[in-house]
VMD Tcl script that builds the backbone (N, CA, C; Angstrom):
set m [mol new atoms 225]
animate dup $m
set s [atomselect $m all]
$s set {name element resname resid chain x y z} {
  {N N UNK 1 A 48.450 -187.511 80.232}
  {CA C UNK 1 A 49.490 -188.422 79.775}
  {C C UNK 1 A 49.343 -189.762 80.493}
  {N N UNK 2 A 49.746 -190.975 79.801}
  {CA C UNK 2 A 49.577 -192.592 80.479}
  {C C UNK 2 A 50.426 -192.206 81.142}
  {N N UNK 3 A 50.489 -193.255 82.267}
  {CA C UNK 3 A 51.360 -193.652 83.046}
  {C C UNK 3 A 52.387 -194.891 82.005}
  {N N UNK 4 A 53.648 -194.751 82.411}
  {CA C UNK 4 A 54.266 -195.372 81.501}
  {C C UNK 4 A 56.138 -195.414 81.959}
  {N N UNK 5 A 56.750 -196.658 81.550}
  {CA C UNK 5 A 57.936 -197.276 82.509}
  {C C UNK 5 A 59.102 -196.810 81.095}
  {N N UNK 6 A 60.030 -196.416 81.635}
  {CA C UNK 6 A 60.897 -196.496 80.503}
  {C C UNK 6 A 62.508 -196.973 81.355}
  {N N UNK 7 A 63.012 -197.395 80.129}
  {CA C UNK 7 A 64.790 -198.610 80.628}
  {C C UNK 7 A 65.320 -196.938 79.656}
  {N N UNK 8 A 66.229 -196.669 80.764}
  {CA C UNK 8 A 66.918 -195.202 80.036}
  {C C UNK 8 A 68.608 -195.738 79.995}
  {N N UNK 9 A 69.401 -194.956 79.672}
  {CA C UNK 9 A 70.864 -195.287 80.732}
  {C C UNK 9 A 70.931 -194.652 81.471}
  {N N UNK 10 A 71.561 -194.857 82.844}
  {CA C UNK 10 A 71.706 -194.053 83.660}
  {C C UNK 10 A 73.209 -193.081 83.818}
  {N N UNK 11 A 73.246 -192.243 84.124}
  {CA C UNK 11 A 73.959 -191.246 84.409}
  {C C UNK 11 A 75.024 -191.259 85.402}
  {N N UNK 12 A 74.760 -191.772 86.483}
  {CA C UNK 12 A 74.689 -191.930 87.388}
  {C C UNK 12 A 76.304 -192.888 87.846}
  {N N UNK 13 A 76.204 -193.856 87.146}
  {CA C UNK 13 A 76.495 -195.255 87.588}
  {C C UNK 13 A 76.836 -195.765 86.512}
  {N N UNK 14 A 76.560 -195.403 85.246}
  {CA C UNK 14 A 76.880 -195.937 83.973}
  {C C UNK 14 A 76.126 -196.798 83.398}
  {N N UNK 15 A 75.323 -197.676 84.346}
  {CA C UNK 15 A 74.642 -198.745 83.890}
  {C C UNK 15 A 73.201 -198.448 83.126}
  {N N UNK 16 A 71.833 -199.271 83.696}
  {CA C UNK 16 A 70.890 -198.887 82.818}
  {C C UNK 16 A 69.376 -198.866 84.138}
  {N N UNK 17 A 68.789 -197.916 83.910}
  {CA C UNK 17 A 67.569 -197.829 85.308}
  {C C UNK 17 A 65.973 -198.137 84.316}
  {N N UNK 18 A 65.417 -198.064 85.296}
  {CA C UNK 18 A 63.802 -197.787 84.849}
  {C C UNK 18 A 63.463 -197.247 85.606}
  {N N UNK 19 A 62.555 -196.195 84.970}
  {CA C UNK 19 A 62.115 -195.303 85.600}
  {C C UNK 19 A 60.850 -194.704 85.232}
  {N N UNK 20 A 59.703 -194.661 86.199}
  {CA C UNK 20 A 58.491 -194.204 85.973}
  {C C UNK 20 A 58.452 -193.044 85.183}
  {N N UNK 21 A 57.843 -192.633 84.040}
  {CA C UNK 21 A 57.123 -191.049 83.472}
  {C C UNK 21 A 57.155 -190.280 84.482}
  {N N UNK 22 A 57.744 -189.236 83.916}
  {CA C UNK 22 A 57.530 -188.190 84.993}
  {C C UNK 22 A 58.746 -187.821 86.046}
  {N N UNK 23 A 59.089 -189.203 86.442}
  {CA C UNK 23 A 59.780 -188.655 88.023}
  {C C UNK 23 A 61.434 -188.969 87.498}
  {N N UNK 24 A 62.009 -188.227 88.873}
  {CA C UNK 24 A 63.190 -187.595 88.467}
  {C C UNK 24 A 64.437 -188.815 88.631}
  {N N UNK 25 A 64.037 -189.695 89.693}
  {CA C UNK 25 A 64.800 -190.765 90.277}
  {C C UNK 25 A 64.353 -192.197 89.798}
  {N N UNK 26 A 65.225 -192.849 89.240}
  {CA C UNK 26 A 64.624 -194.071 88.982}
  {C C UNK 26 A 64.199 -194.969 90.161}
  {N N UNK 27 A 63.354 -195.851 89.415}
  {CA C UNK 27 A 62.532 -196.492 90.411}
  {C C UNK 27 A 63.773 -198.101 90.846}
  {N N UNK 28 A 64.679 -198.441 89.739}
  {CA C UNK 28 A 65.696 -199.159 90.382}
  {C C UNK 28 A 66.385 -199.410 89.165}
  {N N UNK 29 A 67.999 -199.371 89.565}
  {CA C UNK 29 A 68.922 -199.093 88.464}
  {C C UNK 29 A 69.811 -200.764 88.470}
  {N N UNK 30 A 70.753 -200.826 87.151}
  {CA C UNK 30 A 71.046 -202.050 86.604}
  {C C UNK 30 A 72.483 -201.936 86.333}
  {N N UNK 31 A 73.258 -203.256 86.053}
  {CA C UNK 31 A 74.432 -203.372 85.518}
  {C C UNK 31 A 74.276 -203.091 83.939}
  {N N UNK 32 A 73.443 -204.232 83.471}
  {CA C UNK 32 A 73.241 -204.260 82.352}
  {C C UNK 32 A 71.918 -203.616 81.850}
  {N N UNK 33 A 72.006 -203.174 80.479}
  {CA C UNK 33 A 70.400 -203.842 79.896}
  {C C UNK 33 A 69.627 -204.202 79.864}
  {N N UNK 34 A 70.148 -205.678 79.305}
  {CA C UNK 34 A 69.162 -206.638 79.821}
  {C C UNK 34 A 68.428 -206.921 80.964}
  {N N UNK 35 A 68.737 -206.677 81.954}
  {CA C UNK 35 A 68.759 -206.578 83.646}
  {C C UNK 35 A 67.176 -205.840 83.607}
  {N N UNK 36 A 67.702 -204.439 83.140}
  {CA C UNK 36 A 66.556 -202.933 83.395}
  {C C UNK 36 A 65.510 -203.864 82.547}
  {N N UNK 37 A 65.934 -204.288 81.301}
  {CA C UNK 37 A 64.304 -204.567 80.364}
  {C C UNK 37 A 63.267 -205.283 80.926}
  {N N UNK 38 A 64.204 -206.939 81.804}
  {CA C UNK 38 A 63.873 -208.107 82.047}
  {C C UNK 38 A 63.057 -207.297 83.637}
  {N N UNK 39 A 63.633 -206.205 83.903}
  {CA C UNK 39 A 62.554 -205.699 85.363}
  {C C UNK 39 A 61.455 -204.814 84.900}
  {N N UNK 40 A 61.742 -203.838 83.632}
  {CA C UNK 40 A 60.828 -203.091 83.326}
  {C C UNK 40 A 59.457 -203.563 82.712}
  {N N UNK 41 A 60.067 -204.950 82.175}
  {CA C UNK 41 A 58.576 -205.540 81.255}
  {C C UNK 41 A 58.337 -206.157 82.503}
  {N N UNK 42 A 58.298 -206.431 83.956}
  {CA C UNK 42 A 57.365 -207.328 84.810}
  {C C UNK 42 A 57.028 -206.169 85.279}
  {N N UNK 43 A 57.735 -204.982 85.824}
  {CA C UNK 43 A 56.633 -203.835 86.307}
  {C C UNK 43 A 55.695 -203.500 85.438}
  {N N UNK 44 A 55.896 -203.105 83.970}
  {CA C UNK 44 A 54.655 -202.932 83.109}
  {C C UNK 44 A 53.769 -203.940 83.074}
  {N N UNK 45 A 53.963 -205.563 83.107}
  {CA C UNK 45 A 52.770 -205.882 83.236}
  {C C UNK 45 A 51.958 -206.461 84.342}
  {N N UNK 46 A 52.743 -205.606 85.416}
  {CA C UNK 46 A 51.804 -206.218 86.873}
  {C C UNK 46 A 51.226 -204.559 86.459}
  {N N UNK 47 A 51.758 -203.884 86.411}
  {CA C UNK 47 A 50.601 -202.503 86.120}
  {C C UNK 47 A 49.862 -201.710 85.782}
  {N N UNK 48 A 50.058 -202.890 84.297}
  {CA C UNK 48 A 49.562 -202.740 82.893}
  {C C UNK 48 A 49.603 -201.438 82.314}
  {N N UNK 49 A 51.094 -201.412 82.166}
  {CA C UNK 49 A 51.342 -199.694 81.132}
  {C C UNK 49 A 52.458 -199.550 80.157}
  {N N UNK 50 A 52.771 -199.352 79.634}
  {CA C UNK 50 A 53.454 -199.092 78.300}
  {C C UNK 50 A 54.970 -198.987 78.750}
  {N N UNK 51 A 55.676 -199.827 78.281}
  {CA C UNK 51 A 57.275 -200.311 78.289}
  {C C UNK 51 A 58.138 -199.195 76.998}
  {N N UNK 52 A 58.882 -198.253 77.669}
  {CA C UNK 52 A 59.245 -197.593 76.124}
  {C C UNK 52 A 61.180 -198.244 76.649}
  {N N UNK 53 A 61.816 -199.177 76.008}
  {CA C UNK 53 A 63.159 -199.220 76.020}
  {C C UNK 53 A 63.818 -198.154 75.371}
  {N N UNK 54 A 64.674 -197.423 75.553}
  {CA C UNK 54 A 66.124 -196.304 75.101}
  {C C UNK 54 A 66.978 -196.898 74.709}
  {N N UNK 55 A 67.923 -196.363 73.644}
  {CA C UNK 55 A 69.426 -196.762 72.624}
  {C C UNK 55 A 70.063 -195.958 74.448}
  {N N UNK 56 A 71.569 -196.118 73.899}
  {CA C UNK 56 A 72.133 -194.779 74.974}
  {C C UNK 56 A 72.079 -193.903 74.534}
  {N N UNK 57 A 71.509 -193.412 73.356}
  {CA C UNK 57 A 72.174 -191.894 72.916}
  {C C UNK 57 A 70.391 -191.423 73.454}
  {N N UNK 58 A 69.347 -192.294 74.213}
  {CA C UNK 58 A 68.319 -191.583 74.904}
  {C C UNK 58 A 66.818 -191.517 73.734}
  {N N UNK 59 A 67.138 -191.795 72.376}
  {CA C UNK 59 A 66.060 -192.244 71.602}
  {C C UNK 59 A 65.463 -193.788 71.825}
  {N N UNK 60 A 64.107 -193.884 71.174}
  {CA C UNK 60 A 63.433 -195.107 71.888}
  {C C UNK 60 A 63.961 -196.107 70.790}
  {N N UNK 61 A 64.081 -197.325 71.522}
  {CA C UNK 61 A 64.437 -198.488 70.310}
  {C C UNK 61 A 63.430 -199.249 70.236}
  {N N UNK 62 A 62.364 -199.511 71.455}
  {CA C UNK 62 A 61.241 -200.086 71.333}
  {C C UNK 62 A 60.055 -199.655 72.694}
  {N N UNK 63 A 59.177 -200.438 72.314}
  {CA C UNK 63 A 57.985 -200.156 72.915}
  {C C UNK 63 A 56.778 -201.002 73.015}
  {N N UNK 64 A 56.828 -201.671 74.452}
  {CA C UNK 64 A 55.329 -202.625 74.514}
  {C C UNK 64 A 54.202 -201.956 75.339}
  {N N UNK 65 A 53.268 -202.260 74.898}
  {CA C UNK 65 A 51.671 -202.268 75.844}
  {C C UNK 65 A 51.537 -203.193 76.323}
  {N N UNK 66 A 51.342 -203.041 77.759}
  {CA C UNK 66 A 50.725 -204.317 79.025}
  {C C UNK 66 A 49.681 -203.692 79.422}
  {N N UNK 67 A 49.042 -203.162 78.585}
  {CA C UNK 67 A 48.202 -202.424 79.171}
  {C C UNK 67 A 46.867 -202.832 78.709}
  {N N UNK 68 A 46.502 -200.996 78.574}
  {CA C UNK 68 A 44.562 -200.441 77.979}
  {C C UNK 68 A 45.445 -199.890 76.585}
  {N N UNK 69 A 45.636 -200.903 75.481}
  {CA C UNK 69 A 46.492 -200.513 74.274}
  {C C UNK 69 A 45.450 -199.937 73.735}
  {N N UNK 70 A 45.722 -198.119 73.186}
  {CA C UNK 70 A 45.208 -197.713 72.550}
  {C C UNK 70 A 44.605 -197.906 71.319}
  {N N UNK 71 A 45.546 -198.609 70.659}
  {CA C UNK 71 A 45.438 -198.961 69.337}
  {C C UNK 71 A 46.110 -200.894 69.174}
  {N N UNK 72 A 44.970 -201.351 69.318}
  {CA C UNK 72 A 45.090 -203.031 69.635}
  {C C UNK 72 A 45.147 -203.121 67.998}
  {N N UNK 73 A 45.777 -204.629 67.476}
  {CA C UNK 73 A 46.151 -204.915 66.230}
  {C C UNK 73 A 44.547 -205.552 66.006}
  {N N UNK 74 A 44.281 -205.622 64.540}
  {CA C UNK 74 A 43.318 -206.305 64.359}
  {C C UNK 74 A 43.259 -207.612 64.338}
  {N N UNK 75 A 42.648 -208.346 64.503}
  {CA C UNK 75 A 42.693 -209.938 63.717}
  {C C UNK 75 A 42.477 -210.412 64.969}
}
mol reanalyze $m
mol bondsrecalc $m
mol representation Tube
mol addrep $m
């Protein structure tokens, strides 16, 4: 599996975290949204890995590559 950052809501605190694939604790949690996205897209692209953002109900609403994009657009 990639390594890969996702903006979830948190549980916790109410607000919104990012948090590495895989691990159980986020890597740093937010008031807002916007907050988690605006930190999650600079960790994905100093590390170059795949940004998946969450609705709250925990489905994905979006998704960038900073990465080794599997599937690059043509043109």
């Amino acid at each position: 599996m990639s390594k890969s950052n996702h903006v979830v809501r948190s549980k916790a605190k109410g607000g919104w975290a990012v948090k590495k694939s895989g691990s159980l604790r986020a890597s740093k949690s937010f008031r807002t949204k916007n907050e988690a996205v605006k930190y999650g897209r600079k960790l994905s692209k100093s590390e170059k890995t795949e940004l998946y953002i969450h609705k709250k109900d925990g489905s994905i609403q979006n998704r960038n590559s900073y990465g080794n994009d599997p599937h690059p657009p043509k043109g």
